[in-house]
C-alpha positions as CSV (number, residue, x, y, z in Angstrom):
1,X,-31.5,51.2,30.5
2,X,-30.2,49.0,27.8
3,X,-26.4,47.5,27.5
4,X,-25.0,49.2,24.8
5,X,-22.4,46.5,22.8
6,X,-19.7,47.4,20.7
7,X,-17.9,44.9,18.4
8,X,-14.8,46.2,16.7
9,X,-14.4,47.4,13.2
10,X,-13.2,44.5,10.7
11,X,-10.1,46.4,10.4
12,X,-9.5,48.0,13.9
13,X,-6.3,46.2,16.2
14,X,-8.2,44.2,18.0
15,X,-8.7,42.1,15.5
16,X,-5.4,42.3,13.6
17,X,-2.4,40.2,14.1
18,X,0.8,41.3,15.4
19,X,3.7,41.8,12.9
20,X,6.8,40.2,14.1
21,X,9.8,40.4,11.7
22,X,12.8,39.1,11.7
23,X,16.0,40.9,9.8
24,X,18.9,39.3,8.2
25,X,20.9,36.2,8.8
26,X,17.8,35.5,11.9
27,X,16.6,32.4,9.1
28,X,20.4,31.4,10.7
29,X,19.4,30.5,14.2
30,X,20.8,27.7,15.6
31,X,23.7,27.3,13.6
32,X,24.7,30.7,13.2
33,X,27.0,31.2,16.8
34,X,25.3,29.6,18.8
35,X,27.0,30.6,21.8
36,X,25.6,34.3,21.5
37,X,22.3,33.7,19.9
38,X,21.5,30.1,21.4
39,X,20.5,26.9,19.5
40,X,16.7,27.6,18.9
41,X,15.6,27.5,15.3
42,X,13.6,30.2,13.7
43,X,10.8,27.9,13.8
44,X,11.0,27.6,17.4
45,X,11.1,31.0,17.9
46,X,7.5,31.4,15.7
47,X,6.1,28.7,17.5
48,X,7.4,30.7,20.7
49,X,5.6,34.1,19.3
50,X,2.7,32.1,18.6
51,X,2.1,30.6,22.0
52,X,2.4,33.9,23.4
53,X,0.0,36.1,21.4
54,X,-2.9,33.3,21.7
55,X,-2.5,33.4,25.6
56,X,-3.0,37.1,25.2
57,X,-5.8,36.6,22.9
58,X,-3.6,38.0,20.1
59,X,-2.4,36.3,16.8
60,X,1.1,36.8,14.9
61,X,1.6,37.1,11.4
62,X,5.8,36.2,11.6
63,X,8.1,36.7,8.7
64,X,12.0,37.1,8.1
65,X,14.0,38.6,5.0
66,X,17.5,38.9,4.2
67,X,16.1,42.1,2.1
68,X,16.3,45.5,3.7
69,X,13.5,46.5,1.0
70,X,11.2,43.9,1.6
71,X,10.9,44.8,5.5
72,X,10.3,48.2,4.2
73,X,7.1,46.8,2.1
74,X,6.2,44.6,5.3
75,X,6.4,47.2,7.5
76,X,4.2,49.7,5.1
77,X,1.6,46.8,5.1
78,X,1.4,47.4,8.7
79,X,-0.6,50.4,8.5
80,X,-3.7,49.1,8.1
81,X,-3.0,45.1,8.1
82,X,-1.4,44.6,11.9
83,X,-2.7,46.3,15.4
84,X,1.7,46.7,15.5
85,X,5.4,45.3,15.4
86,X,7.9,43.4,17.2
87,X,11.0,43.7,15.2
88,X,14.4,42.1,15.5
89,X,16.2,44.4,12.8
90,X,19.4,42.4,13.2
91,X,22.3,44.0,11.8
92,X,19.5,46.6,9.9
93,X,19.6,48.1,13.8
94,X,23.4,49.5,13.1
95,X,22.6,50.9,9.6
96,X,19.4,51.1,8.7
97,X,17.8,54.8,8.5
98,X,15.0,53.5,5.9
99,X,13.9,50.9,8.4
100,X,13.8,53.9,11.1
101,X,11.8,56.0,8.5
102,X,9.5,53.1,7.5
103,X,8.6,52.8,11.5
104,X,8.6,56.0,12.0
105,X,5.5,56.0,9.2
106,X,3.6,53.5,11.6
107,X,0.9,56.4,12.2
108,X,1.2,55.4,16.2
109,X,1.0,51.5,16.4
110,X,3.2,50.3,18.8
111,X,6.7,49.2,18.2
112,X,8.9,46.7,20.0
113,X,12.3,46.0,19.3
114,X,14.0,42.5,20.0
115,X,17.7,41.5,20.2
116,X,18.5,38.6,21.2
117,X,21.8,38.9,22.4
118,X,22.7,41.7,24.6
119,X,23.9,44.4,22.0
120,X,25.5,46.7,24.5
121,X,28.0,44.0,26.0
122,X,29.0,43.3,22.0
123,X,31.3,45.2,19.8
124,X,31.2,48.8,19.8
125,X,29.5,49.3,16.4
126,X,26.4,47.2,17.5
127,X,25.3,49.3,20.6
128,X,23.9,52.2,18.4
129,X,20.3,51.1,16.9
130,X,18.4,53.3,14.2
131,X,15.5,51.3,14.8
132,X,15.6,52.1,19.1
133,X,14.5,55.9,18.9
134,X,11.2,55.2,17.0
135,X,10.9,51.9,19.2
136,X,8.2,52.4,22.0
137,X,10.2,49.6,24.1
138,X,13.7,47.5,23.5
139,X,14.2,43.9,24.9
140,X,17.8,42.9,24.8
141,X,20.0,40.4,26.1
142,X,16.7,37.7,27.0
143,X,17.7,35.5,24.3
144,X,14.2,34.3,22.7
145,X,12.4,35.2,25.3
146,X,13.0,38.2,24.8
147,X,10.5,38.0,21.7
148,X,7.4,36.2,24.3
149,X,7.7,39.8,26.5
150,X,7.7,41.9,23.7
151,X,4.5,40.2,22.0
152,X,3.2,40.9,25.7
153,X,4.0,44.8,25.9
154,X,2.7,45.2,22.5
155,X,-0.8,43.4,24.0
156,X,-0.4,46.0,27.2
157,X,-0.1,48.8,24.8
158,X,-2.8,48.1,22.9
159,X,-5.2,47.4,25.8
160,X,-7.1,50.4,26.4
161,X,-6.6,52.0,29.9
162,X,-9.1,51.2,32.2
């Protein structure tokens, strides 16, 4: 008998990064009230993502817009360039049906929404999210962290069951 060994396609998810994006006003962290989303800067937060993926084995391709349309276009990329998404919509979450459409488009990858404040102990207009019913998981209320657990259930998702 011989070992049969299989190396992954160029383009297969193993060897793609994971998209994390990060919605509007998130280039504010650290300034931008503090007291509900915490002093880290957005930079700490990628170096944060970054940490996390590579003790997984994983790497993160991490980007922020103030732009509803250019998420859109990131998160079209995604089809073929990233094995899936953790996505902080921001305030996108409470409006946004394209971004729900756009994930919705995703073909299966796995999708992981981040807040980092708790939305549902917020104003009332904040607890609905477009982007939660095409979400395969939603971390709230872990303030950065909260990004470092999602990069880990998109890693559990993708690992094929044993």
């Amino acid at each position: 008998m011989s070992a049969v060994t299989s190396t992954p396609a160029a383009n297969s998810s193993a060897n793609q990064p994971i998209l994390v994006l990060n919605g509007p006003n998130l280039n504010l962290l650290g300034v931008r009230e503090p007291e509900i989303y915490g002093r880290d800067v957005l930079a700490d937060v990628e170096a944060l993502c970054i940490r996390a993926a590579e003790e997984l084995g994983r790497s993160v391709d991490f980007r922020q817009s103030n732009h509803e349309g250019v998420l859109i276009d990131w998160i079209q990329e995604a089809r073929t360039g990233h094995a899936g998404i953790v996505i902080n919509p921001a305030a996108y979450s409470h409006t946004s049906v394209a971004l729900h459409d756009a994930l919705a488009a995703l073909d299966g990858k796995p999708i992981i929404e981040v807040h980092i404040s708790n939305i549902h102990k917020r104003e009332a207009f904040r607890h609905h999210s477009y982007v939660s019913s095409v979400a395969d998981g939603v971390i709230a209320g872990c303030g950065v962290q909260g990004y470092a657990l999602a990069i880990a259930r998109i890693c559990t998702l993708l690992t094929p069951s044993a």
